[in-house]
C-alpha positions in Angstrom: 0.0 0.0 0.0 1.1 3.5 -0.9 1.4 6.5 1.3 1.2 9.7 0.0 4.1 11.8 2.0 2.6 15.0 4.6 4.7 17.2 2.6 4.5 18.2 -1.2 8.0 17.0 -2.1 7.7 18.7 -5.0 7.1 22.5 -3.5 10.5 21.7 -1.4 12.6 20.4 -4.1 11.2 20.9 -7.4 11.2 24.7 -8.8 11.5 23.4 -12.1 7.4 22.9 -12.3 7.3 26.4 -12.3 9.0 26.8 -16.6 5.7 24.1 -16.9 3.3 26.0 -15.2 4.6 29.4 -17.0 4.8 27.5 -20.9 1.6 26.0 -20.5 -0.6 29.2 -19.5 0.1 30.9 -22.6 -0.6 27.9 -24.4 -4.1 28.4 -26.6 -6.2 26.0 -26.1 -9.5 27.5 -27.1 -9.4 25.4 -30.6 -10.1 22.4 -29.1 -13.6 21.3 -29.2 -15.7 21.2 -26.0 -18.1 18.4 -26.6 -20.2 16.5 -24.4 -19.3 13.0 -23.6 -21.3 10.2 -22.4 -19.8 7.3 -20.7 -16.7 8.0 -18.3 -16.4 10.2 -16.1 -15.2 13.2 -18.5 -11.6 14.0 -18.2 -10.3 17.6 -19.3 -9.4 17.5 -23.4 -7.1 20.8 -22.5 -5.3 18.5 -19.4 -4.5 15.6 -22.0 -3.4 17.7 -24.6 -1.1 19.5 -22.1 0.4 16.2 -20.5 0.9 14.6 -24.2 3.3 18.2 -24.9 4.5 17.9 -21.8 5.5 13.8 -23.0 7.4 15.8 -26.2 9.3 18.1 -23.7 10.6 15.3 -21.1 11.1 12.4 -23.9 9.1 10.4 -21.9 8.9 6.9 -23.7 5.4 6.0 -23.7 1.9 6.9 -22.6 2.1 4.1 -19.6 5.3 5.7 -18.5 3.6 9.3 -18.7 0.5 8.3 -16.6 3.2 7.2 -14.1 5.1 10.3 -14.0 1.1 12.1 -13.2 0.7 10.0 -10.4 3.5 10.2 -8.6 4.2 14.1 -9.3 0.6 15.3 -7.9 1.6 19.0 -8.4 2.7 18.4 -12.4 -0.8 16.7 -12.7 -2.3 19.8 -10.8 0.0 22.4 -13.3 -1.2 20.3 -16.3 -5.1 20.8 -15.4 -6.0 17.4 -13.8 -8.5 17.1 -10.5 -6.7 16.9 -7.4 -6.5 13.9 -6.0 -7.9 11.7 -8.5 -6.7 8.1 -9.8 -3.8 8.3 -12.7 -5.0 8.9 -16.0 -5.3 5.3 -17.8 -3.1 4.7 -20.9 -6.4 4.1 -22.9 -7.7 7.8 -22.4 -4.7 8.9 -23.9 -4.4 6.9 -26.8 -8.3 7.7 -27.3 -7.3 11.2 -27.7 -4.9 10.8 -30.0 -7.1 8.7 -32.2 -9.9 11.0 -31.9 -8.4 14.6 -32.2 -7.9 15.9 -35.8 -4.1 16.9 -36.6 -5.5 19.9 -37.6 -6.2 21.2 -34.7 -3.1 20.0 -33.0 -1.0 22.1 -35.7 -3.0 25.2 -35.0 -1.9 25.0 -31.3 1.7 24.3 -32.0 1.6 27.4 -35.3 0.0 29.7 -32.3 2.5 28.9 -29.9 5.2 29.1 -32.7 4.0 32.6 -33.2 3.6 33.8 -29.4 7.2 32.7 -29.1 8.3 34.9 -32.2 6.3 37.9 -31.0 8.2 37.5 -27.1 11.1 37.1 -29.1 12.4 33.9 -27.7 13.1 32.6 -30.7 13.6 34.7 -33.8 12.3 32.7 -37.2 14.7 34.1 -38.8 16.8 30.5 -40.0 15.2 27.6 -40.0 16.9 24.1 -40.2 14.8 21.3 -41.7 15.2 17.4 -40.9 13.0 14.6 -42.2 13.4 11.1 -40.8 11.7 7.8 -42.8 8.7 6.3 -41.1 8.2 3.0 -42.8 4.4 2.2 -43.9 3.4 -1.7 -42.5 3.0 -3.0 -46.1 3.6 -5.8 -47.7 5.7 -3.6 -50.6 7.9 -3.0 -47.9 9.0 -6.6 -47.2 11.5 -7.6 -49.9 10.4 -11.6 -48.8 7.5 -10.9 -50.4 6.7 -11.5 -54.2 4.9 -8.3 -55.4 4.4 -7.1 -59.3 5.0 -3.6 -58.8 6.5 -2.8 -55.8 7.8 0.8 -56.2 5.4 1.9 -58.7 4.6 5.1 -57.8 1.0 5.2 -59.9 -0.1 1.9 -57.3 0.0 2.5 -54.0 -0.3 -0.4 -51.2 -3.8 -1.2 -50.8 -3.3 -1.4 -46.8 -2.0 2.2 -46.5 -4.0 4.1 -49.8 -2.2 7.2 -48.0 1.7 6.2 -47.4 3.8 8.1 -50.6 6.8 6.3 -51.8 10.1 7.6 -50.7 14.3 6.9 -50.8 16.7 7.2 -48.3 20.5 7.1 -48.9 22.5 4.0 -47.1 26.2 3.7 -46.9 27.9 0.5 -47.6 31.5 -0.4 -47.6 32.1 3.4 -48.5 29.2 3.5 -51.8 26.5 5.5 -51.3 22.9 3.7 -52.1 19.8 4.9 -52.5 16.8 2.5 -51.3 13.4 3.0 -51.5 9.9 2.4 -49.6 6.6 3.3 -48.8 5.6 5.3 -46.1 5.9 8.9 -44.5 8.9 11.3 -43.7 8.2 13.3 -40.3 9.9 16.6 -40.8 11.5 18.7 -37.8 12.2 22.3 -38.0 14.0 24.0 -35.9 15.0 27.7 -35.3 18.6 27.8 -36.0 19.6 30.7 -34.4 18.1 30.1 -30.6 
């Protein structure tokens, strides 16, 4: 059986909640829709977008790992928008969220943000450096064990992923550059080079 400790651990040695609590109040929120739900007991859309960034920030590794850190930091749950003192927020609501929310709405919260940030002048937009990593589509075009007609034409893609785009990436062996291909997505990262 766990005991919660008399004193908020956190309050004595943790100032760093305060950077959290500061970034996420001027985080605009309003985008998100406010819909009723029936079922569960509702938890706060704005609180499990806030701990999913706040995931991002600490490179937490997954959403059971992120529940964790909630429950046993009770004032990072509080700065995030959770109820005081209730249970940790199960794995599945998160994931839920993810699934449910359109991207679009996510990527208006992050250009907002991206924008507050250049009007405080914390970072200036003036360079930007662009990365892309490959994110490899779970198709059977993918799997060179396979025996597929077309595999890398571009007019056909895989009938499992309608939406995956075929790219290249360059590999290095033995000193020879060459350039292999697959379907799937790139996730780009841009960066403001300057701050």
């Amino acid at each position: 059986m766990y005991q919660h400790p008399l004193f908020d651990l956190e309050e004595i040695f943790d100032k760093p909640l305060r950077k959290y609590e500061l970034f996420f109040s001027v985080l605009d929120l309003s985008l998100l829709d406010k819909g009723k739900s029936v079922g569960r007991k509702p938890i706060s859309r704005d609180a499990i977008l806030k701990a999913l960034i706040f995931k991002n920030l600490k490179t937490i590794a997954s959403l059971s790992d992120l529940s964790a850190e909630l429950y046993e930091r009770p004032a990072l749950a509080s700065i995030l928008g959770f109820e005081p003192g209730d249970k940790p927020v199960p794995v599945e609501r998160f994931s839920s969220y993810l699934k449910n929310v359109d991207n679009r709405l996510l990527q208006e919260v992050r250009i907002s943000l991206v924008r507050k940030l250049i009007k405080l002048k914390v970072i200036k937009g003036d360079y930007l450096s662009v990365d892309s990593c490959p994110i490899m589509a779970n198709v059977k075009e993918n799997n060179l064990k396979t025996s597929v007609r077309y595999r890398f034409l571009k007019e056909r893609p895989p009938e499992n992923d309608p939406d995956c785009r075929i790219g290249v990436f360059p590999t290095f062996k033995s000193g020879k550059a060459k350039a292999e291909f697959f379907w799937g997505y790139r996730n780009h990262i841009v960066n403001d080079a300057q701050s």
